[in-house]
Structures are given as C-alpha cells and as structure tokens.
C-alpha positions in Angstrom: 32.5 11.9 -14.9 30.3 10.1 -12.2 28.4 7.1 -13.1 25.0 8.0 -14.7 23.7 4.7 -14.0 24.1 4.2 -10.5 22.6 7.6 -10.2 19.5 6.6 -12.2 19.6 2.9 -9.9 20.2 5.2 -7.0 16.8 6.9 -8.1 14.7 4.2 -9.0 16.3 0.8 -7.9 16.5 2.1 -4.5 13.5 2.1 -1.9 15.5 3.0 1.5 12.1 3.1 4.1 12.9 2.3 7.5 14.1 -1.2 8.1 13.2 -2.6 4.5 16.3 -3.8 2.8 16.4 -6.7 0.7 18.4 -10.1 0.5 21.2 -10.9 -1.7 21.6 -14.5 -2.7 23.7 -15.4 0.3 21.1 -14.5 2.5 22.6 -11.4 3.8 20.5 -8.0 4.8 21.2 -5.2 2.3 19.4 -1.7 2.5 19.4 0.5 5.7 18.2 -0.4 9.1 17.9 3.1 9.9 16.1 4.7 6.9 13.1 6.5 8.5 14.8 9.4 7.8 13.5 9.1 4.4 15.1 10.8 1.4 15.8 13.8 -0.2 12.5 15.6 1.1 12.4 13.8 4.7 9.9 11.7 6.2 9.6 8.1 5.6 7.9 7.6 2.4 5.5 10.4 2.1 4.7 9.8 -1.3 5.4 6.1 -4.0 9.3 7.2 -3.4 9.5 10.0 -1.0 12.5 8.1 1.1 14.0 6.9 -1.8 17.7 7.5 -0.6 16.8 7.4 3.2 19.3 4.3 3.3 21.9 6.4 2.5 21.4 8.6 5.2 22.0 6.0 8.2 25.3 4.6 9.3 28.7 2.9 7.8 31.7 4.4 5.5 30.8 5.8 2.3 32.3 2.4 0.6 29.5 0.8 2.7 27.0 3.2 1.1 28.1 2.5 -2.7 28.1 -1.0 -2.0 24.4 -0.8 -0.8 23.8 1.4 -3.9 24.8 -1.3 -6.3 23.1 -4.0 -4.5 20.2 -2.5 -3.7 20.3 -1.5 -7.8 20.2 -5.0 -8.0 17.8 -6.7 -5.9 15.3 -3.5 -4.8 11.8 -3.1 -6.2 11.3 -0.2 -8.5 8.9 2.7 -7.2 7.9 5.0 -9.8 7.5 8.4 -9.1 10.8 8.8 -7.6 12.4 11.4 -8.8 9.2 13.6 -8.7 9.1 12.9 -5.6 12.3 12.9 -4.0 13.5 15.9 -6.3 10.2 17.8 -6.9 8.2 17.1 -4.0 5.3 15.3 -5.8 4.7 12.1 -6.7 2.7 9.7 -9.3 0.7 8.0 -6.6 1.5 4.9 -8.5 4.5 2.0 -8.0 5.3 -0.7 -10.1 3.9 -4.2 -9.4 4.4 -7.8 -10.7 7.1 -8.9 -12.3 9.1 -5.5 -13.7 9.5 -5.2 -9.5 12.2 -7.0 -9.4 14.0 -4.5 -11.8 16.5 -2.1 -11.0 15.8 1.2 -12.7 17.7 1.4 -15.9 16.5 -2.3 -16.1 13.0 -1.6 -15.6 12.9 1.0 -18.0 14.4 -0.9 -20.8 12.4 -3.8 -19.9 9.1 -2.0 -20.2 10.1 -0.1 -23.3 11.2 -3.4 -25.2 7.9 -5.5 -24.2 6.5 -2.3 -25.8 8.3 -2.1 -28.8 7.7 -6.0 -29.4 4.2 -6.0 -28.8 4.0 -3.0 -31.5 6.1 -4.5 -33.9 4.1 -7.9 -33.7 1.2 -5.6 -34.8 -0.8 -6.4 -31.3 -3.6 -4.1 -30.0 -2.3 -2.4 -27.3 -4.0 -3.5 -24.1 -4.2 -2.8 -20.3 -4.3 -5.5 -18.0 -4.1 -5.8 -14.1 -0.7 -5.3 -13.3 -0.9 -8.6 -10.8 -1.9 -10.6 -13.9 0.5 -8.4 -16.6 2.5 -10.7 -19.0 6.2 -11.0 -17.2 8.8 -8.1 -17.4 12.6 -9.0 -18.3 15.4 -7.4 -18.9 15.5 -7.0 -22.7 18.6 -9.6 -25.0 21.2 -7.6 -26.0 20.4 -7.8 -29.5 17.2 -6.1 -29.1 18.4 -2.2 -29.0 17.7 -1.9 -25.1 20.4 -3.5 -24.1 21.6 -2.9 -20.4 24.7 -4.3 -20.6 27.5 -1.8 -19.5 29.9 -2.9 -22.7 26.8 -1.2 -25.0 25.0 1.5 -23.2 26.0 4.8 -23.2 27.2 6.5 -19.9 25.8 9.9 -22.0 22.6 8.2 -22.9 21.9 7.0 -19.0 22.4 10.4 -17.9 19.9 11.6 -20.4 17.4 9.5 -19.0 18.1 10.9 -15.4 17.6 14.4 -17.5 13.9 13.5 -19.2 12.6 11.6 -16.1 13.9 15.9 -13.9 12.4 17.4 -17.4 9.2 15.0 -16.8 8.5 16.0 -13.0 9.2 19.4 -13.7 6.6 19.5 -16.0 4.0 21.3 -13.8 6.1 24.1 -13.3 5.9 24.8 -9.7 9.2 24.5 -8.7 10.7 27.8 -7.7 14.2 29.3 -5.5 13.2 28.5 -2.3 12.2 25.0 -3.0 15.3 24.5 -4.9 17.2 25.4 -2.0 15.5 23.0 -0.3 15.7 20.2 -2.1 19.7 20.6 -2.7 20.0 20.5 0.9 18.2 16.7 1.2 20.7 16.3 -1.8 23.7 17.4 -0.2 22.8 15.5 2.9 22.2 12.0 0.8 25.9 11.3 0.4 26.0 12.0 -3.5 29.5 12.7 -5.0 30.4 16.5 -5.7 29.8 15.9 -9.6 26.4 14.4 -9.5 25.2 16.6 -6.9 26.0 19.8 -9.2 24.5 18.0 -11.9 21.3 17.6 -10.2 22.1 21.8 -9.0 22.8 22.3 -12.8 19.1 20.6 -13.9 17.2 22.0 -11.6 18.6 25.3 -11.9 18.4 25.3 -15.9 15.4 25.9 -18.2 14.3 21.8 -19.4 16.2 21.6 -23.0 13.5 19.5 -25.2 15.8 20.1 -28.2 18.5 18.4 -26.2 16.6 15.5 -24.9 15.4 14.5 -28.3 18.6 15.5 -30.2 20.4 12.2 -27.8 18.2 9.8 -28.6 19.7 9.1 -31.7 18.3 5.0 -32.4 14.4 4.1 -32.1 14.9 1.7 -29.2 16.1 5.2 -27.4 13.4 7.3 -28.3 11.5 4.6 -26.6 13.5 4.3 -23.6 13.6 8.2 -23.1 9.5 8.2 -23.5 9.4 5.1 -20.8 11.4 7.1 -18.7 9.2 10.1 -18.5 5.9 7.8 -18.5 7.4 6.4 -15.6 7.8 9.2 -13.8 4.6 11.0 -14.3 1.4 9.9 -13.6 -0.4 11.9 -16.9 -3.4 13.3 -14.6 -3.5 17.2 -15.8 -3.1 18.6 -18.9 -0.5 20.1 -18.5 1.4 16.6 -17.7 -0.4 15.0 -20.8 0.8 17.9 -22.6 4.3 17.6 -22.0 4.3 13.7 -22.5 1.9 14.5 -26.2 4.7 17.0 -27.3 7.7 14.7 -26.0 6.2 11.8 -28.5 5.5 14.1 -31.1 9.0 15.6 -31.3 10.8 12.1 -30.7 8.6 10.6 -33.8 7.0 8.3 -32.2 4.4 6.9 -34.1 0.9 7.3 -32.4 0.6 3.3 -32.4 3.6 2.8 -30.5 2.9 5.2 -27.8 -0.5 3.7 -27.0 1.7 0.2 -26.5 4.4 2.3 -24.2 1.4 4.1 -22.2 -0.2 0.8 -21.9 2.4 -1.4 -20.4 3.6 1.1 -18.2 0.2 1.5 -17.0 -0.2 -2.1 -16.3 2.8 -2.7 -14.4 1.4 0.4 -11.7 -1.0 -0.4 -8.8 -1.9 2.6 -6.6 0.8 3.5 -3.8 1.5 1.5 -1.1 -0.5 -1.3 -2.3 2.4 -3.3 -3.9 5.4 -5.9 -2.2 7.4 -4.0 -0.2 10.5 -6.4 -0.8 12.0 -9.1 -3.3 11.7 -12.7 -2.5 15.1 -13.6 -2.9 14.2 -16.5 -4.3 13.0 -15.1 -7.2 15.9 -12.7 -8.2 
C-alpha cells in the first residue's frame, strides 16, 4: 500500500513553480530549480496550484524526488485548490495565507479543522477575519482528535481525505474521457508510484461514493477533517459546489453551528491567488 500521506503532502504541501523551493533548517535549497514545467496539467501555475508537482518533473534519481517530497511536505506553503486544479483542471482562485502557510497538507487540514472545532466548542460566534490578521494556525496536540502524528492516524483515513478533496473538485461534473486521459498522462509523467497512480486512475474513473466517504469518518474530529478537506479544495461559488459541500455536512451530522466555524476559518486563512508569500522564512518553521 503506498503512503496516503505523502500523497496528500505531495498535493497540498507541495508548490513546485519554477525556481521556488524552500530552505530546510541547515540552510540548504529544497524544491526544483527546474519546475516551469508545472504539474499535472502543464504550465507554470496556471491556476492557486496548477504546477503543483512541477518539481517532480525536473532532474535527480527518484530517491532525490521522495526526499524533496517529504521536505517539501515539511517546509512548503499550502495552496488550496490543488487538486482541483492539478487533477480537474480548475482551481479555487484562492491560497492560504498567514500562519496555516507554513503547514504541510495533512497538517493544515487538521490544524484548521481543530481551531474550528475549539472555537465551536468554546461556544464562540463564528467570525471571518482578514487572513493577514487571522488568529495563528498550529498543528493540533495529540490529544485533541486531529492528531497528525504517524503512531495515531490512520493510513486508510489519509487516503480518504485524498478521496473527499477528488469527490470535492469533481463536484461540477465536467470531467469526461478525454480529459481523463489527459490528466493521467501529467500523472504518469509526475513520477508517482504504480499504486498511487492507479488509485488516482481508480477515482477518477469511478462514480464519487458519498456513502463511502461518510461511512470512514467514524470519530467527530474526522467528520471535521473530511469537511476541511473538501472546504479546502473548493471555493463554494455555484450552487452546484455549495450543494455538494450542504449535502456532505448534512450526511456527516455536522451540526449547522459547527460548519459556520469550519467555513469561517477556512475562509479566513484564503487571500485571492497569487497574492500570498511565495516561500517560508526559514526562520519561522
């Protein structure tokens, strides 16, 4: 089984545009020199994460590559939208700013989802602020339920968040054959293992299983994580996306309190595209 984590870093820990890597604490240049080539769908950028995995694509062994993966999971701003638009061709128009930046993605995700939860539980108001000013993002204690420590989550789980955030950007429907075929060529070409690249075939291919998706999220904290996760990746502009997102709460039981929290930290830690930090002050990490 391939790891479901680094696939889900991979997606959203990873930023790979053309000659922006980031620094590990010894000072040394992680990320590709030679990611122009963008990701998945070409072209650097195009859209919040359109050359998500265009470090991949440059030079060195493919033990270089997974080392960059991990760092890079490590020290690379998260851009939202990034499997939308690396997989799907679209994107939210939106990246993450201030402080839940510094987050790889499973990190991110349970980081957001927990200041949610708290905020809920504490019996705030839920409230939107400017995500330059936003209250600071950590990852969650490993007490809390959202724990991203490898010793408690779930490989399975992981991999269902890779599933809602596919389910998520699918959620327009427009996605057909011929762009399939198109898209599992960037994949094959982005130096994915055999297992995760059928997975992706697999998801793409398959009819979005709702009843699956909720049936995994078996403790609250998860239904939480797996509605940050979709949140993330969708930018709830149409009905039909607000739709999707409406029915995913309903179904997960979320109560209607709680989802105004998730919807409004996520939407305080997004600036529109292109206007947030393009790399990690290493100092800071």
């Amino acid at each position: 089984m391939f790891d479901a984590k680094k696939l889900l870093d991979q997606f959203l820990g990873s930023q790979g545009l053309g000659g922006q890597g980031t620094q590990d604490r010894s000072g040394s240049q992680s990320g590709s020199q030679s990611g122009s080539q963008g990701g998945f769908l070409g072209g650097a950028g195009g859209s919040s994460m359109g050359g998500a995995l265009g470090g991949l694509l440059g030079g060195g062994s493919m033990k270089d590559k997974a080392g960059q993966i991990v760092q890079m999971a490590r020290n690379n701003p998260l851009k939202t939208g990034g499997l939308a638009a690396v997989l799907l061709g679209t994107g939210t128009g939106r990246d993450i700013a201030g402080t839940a930046l510094k987050l790889g993605g499973l990190a991110a995700i349970a980081g957001l989802g927990y200041t949610a939860y708290k905020n809920y539980q504490a019996g705030q108001a839920p409230q939107r602020v400017d995500p330059q000013t936003a209250p600071e993002i950590l990852p969650p204690p490993d007490h809390s339920g959202f724990s991203i420590s490898p010793s408690v989550v779930r490989n399975d789980f992981v991999l269902v968040l890779v599933r809602a955030m596919i389910a998520a950007a699918r959620a327009d429907g427009h996605i057909d054959e011929s762009e399939r075929a198109r898209i599992m060529e960037r994949v094959g070409a982005s130096g994915l293992d055999s297992e995760a690249e059928a997975f992706l075939r697999d998801e793409l291919a398959s009819p979005v299983d709702i009843d699956g998706l909720v049936a995994a999220a078996r403790t609250e904290e998860e239904k939480v994580e797996l509605y940050t996760a979709s949140r993330l990746t969708i930018e709830p502009d149409s009905r039909t996306e607000r739709g999707y997102l409406d029915m995913l709460a309903g179904r997960l039981g979320l109560p209607d309190a709680l989802v105004d929290h998730i919807e409004a930290t996520v939407a305080s830690a997004k600036v529109p595209a292109g206007s947030s930090p393009s790399v990690v002050d290493p100092s800071i990490i």
